[in-house]
N, C-alpha and C positions, 0 to 999 in steps of 0.2 A: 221592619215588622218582625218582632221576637217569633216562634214556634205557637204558645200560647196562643197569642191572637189570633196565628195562621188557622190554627186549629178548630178557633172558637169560630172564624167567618167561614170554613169549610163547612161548619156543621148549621150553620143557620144560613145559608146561600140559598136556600131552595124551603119553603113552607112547604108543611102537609100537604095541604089541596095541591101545590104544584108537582109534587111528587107523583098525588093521585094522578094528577093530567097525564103523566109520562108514563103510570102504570096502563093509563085510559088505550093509549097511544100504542103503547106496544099489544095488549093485545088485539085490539083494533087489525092492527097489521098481523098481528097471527090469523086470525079469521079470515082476513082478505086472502094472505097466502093459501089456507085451506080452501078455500073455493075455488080459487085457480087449482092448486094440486089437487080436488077430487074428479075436477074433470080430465085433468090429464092421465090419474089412477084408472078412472075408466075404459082408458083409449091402452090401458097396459102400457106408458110409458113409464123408462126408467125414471127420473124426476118424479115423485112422485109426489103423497100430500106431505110426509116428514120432508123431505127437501123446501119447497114451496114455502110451508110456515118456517123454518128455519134461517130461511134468507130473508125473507120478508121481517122477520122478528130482528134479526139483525140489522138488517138496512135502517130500519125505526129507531134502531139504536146508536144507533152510527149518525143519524143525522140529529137527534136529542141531542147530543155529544158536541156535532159539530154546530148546532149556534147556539149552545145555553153552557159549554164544557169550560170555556175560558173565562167564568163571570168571575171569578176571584184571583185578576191577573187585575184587577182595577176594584178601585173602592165603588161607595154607591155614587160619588161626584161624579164618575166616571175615570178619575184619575189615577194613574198606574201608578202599580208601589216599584217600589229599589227595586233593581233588581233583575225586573219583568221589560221594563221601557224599550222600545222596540225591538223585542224577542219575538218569532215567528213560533208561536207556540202549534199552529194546524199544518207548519212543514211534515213533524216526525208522522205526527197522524194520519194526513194524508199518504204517506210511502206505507205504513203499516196495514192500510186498508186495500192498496195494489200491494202492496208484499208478500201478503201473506195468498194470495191467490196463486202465487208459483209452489209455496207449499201445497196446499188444497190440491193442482194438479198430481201433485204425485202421489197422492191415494188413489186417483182413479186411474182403472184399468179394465180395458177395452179385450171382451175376449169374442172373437167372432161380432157379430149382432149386439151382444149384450154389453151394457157398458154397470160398472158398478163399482163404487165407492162416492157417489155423489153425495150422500146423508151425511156421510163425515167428513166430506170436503167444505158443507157448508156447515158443520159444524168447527170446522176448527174458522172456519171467517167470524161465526158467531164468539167467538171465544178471544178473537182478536178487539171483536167489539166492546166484548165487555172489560178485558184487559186497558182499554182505552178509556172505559166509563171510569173505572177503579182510580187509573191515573189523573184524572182530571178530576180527581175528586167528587165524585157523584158515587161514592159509599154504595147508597140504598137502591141507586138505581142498576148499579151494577148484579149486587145480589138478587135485585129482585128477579131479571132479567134471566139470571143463575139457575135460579128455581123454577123459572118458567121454561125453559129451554128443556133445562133435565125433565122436569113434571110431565111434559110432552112426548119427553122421546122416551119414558117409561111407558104411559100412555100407549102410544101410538106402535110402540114393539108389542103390547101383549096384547093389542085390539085394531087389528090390521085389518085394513081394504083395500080393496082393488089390486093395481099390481104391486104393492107391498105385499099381499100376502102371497105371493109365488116366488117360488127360489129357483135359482139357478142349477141344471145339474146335467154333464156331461156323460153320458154312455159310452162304451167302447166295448163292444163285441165283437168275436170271430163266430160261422155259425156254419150249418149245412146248408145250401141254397135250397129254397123248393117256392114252388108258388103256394102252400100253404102259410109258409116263412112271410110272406111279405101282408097276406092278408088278416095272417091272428098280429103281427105288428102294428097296421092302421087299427084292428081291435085294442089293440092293448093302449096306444095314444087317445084311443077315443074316452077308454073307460077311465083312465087316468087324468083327463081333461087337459092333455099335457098342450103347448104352444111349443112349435120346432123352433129354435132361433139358429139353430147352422146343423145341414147332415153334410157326410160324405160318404160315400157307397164304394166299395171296389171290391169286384168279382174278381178271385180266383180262380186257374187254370185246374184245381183239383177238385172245384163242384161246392168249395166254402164262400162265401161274402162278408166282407168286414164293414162293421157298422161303425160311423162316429158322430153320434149326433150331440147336438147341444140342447136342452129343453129346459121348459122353464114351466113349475109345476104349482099345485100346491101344496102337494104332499112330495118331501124328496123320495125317491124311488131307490130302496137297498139293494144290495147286489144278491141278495137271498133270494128275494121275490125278481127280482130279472132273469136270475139262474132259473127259477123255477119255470117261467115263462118258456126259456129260451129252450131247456131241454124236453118240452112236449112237441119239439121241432127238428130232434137228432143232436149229434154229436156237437159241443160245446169246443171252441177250442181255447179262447180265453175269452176274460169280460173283467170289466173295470166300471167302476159308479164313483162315481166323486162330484162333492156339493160346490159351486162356484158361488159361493154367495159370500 
């Protein structure tokens, strides 16, 4: 079968309405994901609702893929063209959907309690899947899926819930000990509504305490406004604020 014809049955493999189905289907599976992740966003789990829809969006597409991806390895007879005739075409794709999960791992990284990179771990699975739709010829369902993924994670970046909208941010001070020190401190986490995820405390021999905590906020907290905090408490000897998000 020339180029041409290849061409011409890639493009007529799949009617309208059954495209709709598959558009049906994916979001279907994004909605489901979201209900799962709003109640894990609730509970302040890292996974949160962009994780959840993202897998879920991709999982639907992954399996679209996998029993409708190979319809043009065979005519309508059912008969295989040149070519194709006992080729394991769902071998590579199958390695590619475990494969790509040893990538995914190495975005995420574990600091203390808090674990983060999981939204673009399952974004790049998603990006595997679609990579697979494109190849197996499903053009429309690939881009659609494209635009639905991005549209979402634009979405869901500038209109955050739950524990999507708290960031990551580590403290580190040196201070003067007092017992007023430790009680405008539980103030200060109160009013900031902050969530401890790892402290470490250690008192020094000269009357100082060094603080290292990790929190997770909704507002990051600058080292302007820590300083300012820290010195209506005596002498300052250093401090550090940095976002881990």
């Amino acid at each position: 079968m020339d180029g041409k014809i290849l061409a011409e049955y890639l493009n007529s493999q799949f009617s309208f309405w059954q495209n709709i189905e598959f558009f049906v289907r994916l979001i279907v599976a994004c909605a489901c994901g979201a209900l799962i992740g709003v109640e894990r966003s609730r509970r302040f789990k890292e996974a949160g609702i962009r994780t959840h829809i993202i897998v879920c969006c991709a999982s639907a597409l992954m399996m679209i893929v996998s029993k409708y991806g190979f319809a043009d390895l065979t005519n309508a007879a059912g008969v295989a063209f040149n070519g194709t005739r006992g080729a394991d075409s769902a071998r590579i794709a199958a390695q590619v959907v475990s494969g790509i999960s040893f990538l995914g791992a190495g975005v995420i990284f574990k600091h203390g309690s808090s674990i983060k990179g999981l939204t673009t771990a399952a974004g790049l699975w998603a990006t595997a899947g679609i990579g697979l739709a494109v190849g197996a010829g499903m053009y429309v369902l690939g881009v659609f899926t494209t635009a639905l993924v991005t549209i979402l994670q634009i979405v869901m970046h500038k209109f955050v819930v739950g524990a999507d909208i708290l960031s990551v941010c580590r403290l580190s001070f040196t201070v003067r000990n007092s017992d007023q020190l430790q009680i405008g401190w539980d103030d200060f986490i109160h009013q900031h509504r902050m969530q401890i995820v790892e402290c470490n405390i250690k008192y020094h021999e000269d009357g100082t305490v060094s603080y290292d905590v990790t929190v997770r906020t909704m507002q990051e907290i600058t080292v302007r406004e820590l300083d300012t905090f820290l010195r209506e408490y005596g002498e300052v000897r250093d401090i550090s604020c940095s976002s881990l998000a």
